[in-house]
C-alpha positions in Angstrom: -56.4 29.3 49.6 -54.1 28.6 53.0 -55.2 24.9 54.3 -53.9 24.1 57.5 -53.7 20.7 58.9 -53.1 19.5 62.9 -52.2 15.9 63.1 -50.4 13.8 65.6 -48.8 11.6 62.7 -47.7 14.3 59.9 -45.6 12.1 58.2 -48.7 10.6 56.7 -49.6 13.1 54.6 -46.1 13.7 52.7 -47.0 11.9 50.0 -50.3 12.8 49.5 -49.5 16.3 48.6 -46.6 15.7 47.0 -47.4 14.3 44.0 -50.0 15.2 40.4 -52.6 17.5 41.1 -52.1 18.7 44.3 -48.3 18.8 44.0 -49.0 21.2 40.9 -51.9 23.3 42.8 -49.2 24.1 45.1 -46.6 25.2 42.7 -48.8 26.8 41.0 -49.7 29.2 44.2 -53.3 27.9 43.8 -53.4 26.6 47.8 -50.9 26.7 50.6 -50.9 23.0 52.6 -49.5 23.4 55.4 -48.8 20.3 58.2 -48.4 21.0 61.6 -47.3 18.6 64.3 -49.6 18.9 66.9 -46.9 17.3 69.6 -44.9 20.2 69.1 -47.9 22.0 70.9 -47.1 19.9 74.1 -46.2 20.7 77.7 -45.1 16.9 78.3 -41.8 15.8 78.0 -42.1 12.6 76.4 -44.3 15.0 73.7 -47.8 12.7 74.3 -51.1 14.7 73.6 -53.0 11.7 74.5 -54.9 10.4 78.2 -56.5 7.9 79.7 -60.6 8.9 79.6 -62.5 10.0 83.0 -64.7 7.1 83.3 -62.6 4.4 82.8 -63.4 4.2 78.9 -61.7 2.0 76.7 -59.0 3.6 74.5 -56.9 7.3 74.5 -58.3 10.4 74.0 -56.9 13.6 72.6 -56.3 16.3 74.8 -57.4 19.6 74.7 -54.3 21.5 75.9 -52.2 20.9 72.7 -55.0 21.4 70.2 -56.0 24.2 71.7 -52.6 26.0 71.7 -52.2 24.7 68.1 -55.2 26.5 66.8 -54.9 29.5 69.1 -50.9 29.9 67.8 -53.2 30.1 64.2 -55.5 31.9 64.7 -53.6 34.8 66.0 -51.8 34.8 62.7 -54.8 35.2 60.6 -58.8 34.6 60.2 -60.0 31.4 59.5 -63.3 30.9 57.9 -63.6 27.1 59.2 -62.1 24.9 61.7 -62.8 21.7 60.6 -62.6 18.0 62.7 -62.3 14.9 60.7 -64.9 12.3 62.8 -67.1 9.2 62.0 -69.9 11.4 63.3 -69.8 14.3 61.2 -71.9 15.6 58.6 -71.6 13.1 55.3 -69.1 15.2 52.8 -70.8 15.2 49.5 -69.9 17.7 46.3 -72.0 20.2 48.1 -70.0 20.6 51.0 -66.8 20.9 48.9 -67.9 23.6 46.4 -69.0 25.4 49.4 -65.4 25.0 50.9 -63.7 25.8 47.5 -65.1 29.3 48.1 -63.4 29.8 51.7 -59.6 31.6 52.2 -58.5 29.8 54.6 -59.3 26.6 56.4 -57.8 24.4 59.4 -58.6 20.4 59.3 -58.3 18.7 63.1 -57.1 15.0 62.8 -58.8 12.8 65.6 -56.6 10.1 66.4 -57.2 7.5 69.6 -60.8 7.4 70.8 -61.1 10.6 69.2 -60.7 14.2 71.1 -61.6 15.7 74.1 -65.0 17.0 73.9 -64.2 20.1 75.0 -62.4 20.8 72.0 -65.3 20.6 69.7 -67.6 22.8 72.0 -64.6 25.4 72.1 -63.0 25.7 68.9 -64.6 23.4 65.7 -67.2 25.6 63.3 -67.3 22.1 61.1 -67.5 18.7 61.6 -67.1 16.3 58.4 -67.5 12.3 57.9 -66.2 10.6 54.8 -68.3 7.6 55.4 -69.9 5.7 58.3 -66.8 3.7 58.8 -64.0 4.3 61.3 -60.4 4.7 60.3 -57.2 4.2 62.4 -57.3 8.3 62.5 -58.4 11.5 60.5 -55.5 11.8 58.7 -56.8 9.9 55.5 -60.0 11.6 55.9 -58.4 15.3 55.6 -56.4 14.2 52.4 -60.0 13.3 50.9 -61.2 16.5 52.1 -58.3 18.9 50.7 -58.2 16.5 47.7 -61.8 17.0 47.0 -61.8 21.1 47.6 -58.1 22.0 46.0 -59.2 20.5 42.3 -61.8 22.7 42.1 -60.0 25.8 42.5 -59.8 27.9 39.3 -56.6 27.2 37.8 -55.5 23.9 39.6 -57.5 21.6 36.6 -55.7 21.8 33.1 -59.4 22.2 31.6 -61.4 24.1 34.2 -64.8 22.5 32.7 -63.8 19.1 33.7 -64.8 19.3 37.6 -68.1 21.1 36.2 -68.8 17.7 34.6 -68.0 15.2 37.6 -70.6 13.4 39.0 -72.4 14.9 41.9 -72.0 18.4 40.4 -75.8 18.3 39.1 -77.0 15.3 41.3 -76.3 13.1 38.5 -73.2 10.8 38.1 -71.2 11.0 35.2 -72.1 9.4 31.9 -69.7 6.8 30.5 -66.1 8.0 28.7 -64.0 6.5 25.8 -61.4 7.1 24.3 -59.0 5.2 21.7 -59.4 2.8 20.1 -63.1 3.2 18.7 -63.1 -0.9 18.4 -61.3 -3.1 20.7 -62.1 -7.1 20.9 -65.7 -6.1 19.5 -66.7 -3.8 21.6 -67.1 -0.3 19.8 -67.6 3.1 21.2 -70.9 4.5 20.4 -71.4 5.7 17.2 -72.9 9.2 18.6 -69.5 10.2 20.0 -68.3 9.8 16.9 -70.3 11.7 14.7 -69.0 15.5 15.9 -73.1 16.6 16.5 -72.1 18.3 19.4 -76.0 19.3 20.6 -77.0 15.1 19.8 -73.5 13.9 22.0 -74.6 16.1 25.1 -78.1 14.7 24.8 -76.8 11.8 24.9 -74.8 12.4 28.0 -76.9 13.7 29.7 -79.8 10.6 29.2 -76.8 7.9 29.7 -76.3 10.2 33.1 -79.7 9.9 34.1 -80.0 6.3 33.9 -76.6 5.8 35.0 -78.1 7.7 38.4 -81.5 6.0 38.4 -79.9 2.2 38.4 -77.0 3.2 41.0 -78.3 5.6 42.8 -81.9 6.9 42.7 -81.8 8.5 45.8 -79.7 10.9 44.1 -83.5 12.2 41.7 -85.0 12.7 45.0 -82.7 15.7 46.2 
């Protein structure tokens, strides 16, 4: 997988992918992150990509001028299945949406920044548009490092034990059961006596009703989907 990312701020995101899992996907030739400074994409002098907004709005908007040679200059280099833009008002990311996107080749993530982009933009050239939450963040930059986070550790290969993001919550509209590990008895407090017994079949039972009520108490919504 080949992820490209457009952002006004790259610096942002070299520490993100730097480090554990992704660092290793990357090694590994699992996925390809690439950063691309989108004022490098500019006509202005002073490299801005930003304007005041017809109207007389408050705040900066992104223009399309940039973006648009920044994802043309991509494009023309090879297919992309998505083009995707980071906003407050995109569709909720859930496991879903990133099992879907583990599937795709290649994918380029659109940082908003400012007041967000020109409209245009999203008419002309975004396929997908993703929220991480109904908050608003300084820009999209933290946003896409969720996004490629949440997609790259579920490529085959990039997890030591491939089961393990088969088990996270989410995966099966459930959240995940509680975990353990040693010591079996600390201040009182011991680990129950079913993970202990090897019974494999009676320990995934288990799991599985501890994940059910786990989901029902925190988040019923969940058993209605």
């Amino acid at each position: 997988m080949r992820i490209d990312i457009i952002t006004c701020l790259p610096r942002l995101l070299d520490s993100f992918f730097a480090h554990s899992i992704l660092q290793r996907a990357q090694q590994g030739g699992y996925v390809e992150v690439i950063v691309h400074d989108l004022r490098d994409y500019t006509a202005d002098k002073h490299r801005r990509v930003d304007d005041y907004a017809f109207g007389g709005a408050a705040g900066m908007v992104m223009q399309i001028e940039p973006i648009a040679r920044c994802i043309r200059s991509l494009q023309a280099e090879r297919t992309y299945d998505d083009v995707i833009y980071m906003t407050p008002d995109g569709e909720r990311l859930n496991q879903r949406t990133t099992n879907t996107l583990s599937l795709r080749q290649n994918l380029i993530i659109l940082c908003g920044h400012y007041k967000g982009v020109d409209e245009r933009v999203r008419e002309l050239f975004i396929t997908k548009e993703i929220s991480i939450g109904d908050y608003v963040l300084s820009g999209g930059e933290l946003a896409a490092c969720v996004l490629s986070d949440a997609i790259i550790r579920l490529l085959p290969g990039v997890l030591n034990d491939e089961t393990s993001a088969l088990t996270d919550s989410f995966q099966d509209n459930l959240l995940a059961p509680p975990v353990y590990t040693r010591p079996a008895e600390f201040e009182g407090h011991r680990v129950p006596d079913i993970l202990l017994s090897g019974h494999e079949a009676k320990i995934d039972e288990w799991r599985h009703e501890q994940a059910l009520e786990r989901t029902r108490v925190r988040r019923p919504d969940l058993l209605d989907l």
